[in-house]
N, C-alpha and C positions, 0 to 999 in steps of 0.2 A: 125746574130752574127757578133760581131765587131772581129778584128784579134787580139784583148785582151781576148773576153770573154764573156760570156753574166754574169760573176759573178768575175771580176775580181776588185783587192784589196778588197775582200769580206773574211771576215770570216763563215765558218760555221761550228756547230756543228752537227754531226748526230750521237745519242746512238744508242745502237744496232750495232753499225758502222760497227762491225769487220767480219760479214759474210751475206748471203745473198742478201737483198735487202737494208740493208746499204751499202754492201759492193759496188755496183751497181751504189748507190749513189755517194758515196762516190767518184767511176771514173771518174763518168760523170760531178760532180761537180768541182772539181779538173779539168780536158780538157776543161772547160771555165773560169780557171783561179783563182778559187775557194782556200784559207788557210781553210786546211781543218783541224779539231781536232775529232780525232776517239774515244768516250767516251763509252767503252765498258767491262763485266766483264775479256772478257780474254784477256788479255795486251796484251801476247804475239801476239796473233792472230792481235792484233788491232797495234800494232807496226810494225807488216812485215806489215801489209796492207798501211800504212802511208810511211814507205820507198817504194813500190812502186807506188805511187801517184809523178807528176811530177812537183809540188809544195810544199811550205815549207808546212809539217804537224806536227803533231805530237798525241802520242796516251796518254791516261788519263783513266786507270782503274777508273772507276766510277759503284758503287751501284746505281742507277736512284731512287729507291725508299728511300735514304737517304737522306734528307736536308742537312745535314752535307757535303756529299759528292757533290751534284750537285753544292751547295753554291760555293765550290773546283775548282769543273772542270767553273764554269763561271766565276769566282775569275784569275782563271789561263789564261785561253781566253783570258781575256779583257787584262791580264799583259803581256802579251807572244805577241800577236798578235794589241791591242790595241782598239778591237771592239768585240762585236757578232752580224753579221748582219744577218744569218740563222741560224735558232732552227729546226732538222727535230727529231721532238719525232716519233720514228722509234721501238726503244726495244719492245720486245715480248716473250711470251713463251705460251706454250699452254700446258694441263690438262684436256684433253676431256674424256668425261664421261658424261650417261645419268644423269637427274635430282637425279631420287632416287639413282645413286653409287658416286654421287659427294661429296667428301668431304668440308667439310670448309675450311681446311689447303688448300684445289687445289683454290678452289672460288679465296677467299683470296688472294692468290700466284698472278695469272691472274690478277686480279682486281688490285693488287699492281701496276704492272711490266707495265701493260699498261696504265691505268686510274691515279693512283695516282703518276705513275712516271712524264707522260706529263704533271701533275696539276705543282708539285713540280718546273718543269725544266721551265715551260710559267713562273711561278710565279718569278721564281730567272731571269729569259732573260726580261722577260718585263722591270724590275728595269731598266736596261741597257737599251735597246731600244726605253723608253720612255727619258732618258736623249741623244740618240742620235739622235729622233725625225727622226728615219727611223728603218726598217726591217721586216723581214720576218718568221712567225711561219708556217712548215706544221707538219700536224700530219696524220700520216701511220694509217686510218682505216680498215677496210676491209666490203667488202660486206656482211661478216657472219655479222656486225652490221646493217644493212639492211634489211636483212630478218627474219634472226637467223636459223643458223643449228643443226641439230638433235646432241647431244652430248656436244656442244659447251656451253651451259648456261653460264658458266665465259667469255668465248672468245668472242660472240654475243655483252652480257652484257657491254660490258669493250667496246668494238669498239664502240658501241652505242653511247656511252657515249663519245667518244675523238669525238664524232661531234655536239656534244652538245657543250660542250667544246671550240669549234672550232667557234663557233656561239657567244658563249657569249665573248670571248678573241677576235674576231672582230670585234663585237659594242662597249667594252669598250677600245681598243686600237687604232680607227683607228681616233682619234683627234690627235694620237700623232705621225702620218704617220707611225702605222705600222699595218700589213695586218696580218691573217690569215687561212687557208684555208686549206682542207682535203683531201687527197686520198683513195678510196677505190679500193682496186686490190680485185681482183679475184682469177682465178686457176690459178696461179703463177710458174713456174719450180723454185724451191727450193728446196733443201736437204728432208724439211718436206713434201712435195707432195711429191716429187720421193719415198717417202719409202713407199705411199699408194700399198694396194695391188692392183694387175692390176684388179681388177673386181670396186671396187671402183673409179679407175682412169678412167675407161672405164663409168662410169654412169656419173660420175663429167662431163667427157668430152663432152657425149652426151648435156650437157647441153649449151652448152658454140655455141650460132649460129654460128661463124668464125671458128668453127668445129679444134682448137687447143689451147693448155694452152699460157698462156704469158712467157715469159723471164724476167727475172729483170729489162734490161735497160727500156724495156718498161714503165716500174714503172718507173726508174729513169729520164728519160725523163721529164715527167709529174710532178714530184717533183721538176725538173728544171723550167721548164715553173713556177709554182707557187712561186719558191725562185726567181724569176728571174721579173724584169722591164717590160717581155713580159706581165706579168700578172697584170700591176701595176694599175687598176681599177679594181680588183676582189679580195675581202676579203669573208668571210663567205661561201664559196662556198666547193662542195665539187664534186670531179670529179670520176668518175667511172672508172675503168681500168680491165675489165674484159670480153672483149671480146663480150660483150652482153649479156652474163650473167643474170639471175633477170632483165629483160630489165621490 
């Protein structure tokens, strides 16, 4: 790391931004020097998060599943700041339910929020980053797209697919110097694990050989290393972050 930053005069976008393992991101990025813009439903949450970040930020209520709106938030980006150099399609939500109790309206919801959001957000950043003939897309899988967990059908489904995704936005982007590449976390300490019941988190666990869940930065880390020059001969890749997990 240089004493600027491993991402410094960089802009980056990360949806989902305002809790979690955006929000994770969002630190780590920002402590190597990172402009960071938080495009998330809840302003509010995503505005305190941006004032404390130690770099100019700022927050951008964005729908990720609207064209209209993302159009907005990279519209706003490029004006505000003058580039997009990171795209982390990060946004999620989950609707677990076996096959026969799942609805279409949950499918649906899932399949938006993750799948057709990152289509949407690569589709409106690439314009951009093929005219600056540099940058970087990662997209937040997870391992449930790997294996596929009992209940999960939309969430399996949809992660599957942002590595698919991930593969084809690397071969057709990388004449024009820009990379793409994936993350897959695992049993992650999030709001949403912490609420599993302990007999659940106890079987999860036993899964995981390093015999503990991960933390965010751990993610965020990894998200770094791929937004970041350390990674600058690796596109279409996708990296695991789960402790061993599905090894």
């Amino acid at each position: 790391m240089t004493a600027a930053g491993l991402l410094a005069d960089r802009t980056a976008i990360v949806t989902g931004g305002a809790g979690g393992l955006g929000r994770a991101m969002a630190h780590r990025f920002a402590a190597e020097g990172a402009r960071l813009v938080i495009a998330d439903l809840n302003l509010e949450a995503a505005e305190a998060l941006a004032a404390e970040l130690p770099h100019d930020a700022f927050a951008l209520r964005t729908d990720v599943t609207d064209p209209d709106e993302v159009q907005r938030l990279i519209s706003t980006t490029v004006r505000e700041t003058g580039s997009v150099d990171v795209l982390v399609n990060n946004a999620g939500v989950t609707r677990d339910a076996s096959l026969r109790n799942m609805t279409l309206e949950d499918w649906d919801l899932v399949q938006n929020v993750h799948l057709r959001a990152a289509f949407i957000a690569t589709k409106a950043t690439a314009e951009v980053m093929r005219e600056q003939r540099r940058g970087t897309i990662v997209n937040i899988s997870s391992l449930s797209g790997k294996v596929g967990n009992f209940g999960q059908a939309n969430y399996s489904t949809a992660k599957a697919g942002l590595v698919g995704l991930t593969k084809v936005t690397a071969k057709e982007l990388a004449k024009y110097g820009v990379r793409a590449n994936a993350v897959q976390p695992g049993m992650i300490r999030t709001p949403m694990t912490e609420a599993l019941s302990q007999d659940v988190w106890d079987k999860k666990l036993a899964e995981v050989p390093m015999g503990r869940v991960g933390e965010p930065d751990e993610v965020a880390k990894v998200a770094l290393f791929l937004a970041s020059d350390l990674s600058s001969y690796m596109t279409g890749a996708v990296l695991e972050v789960g402790g061993g997990r599905y090894m």
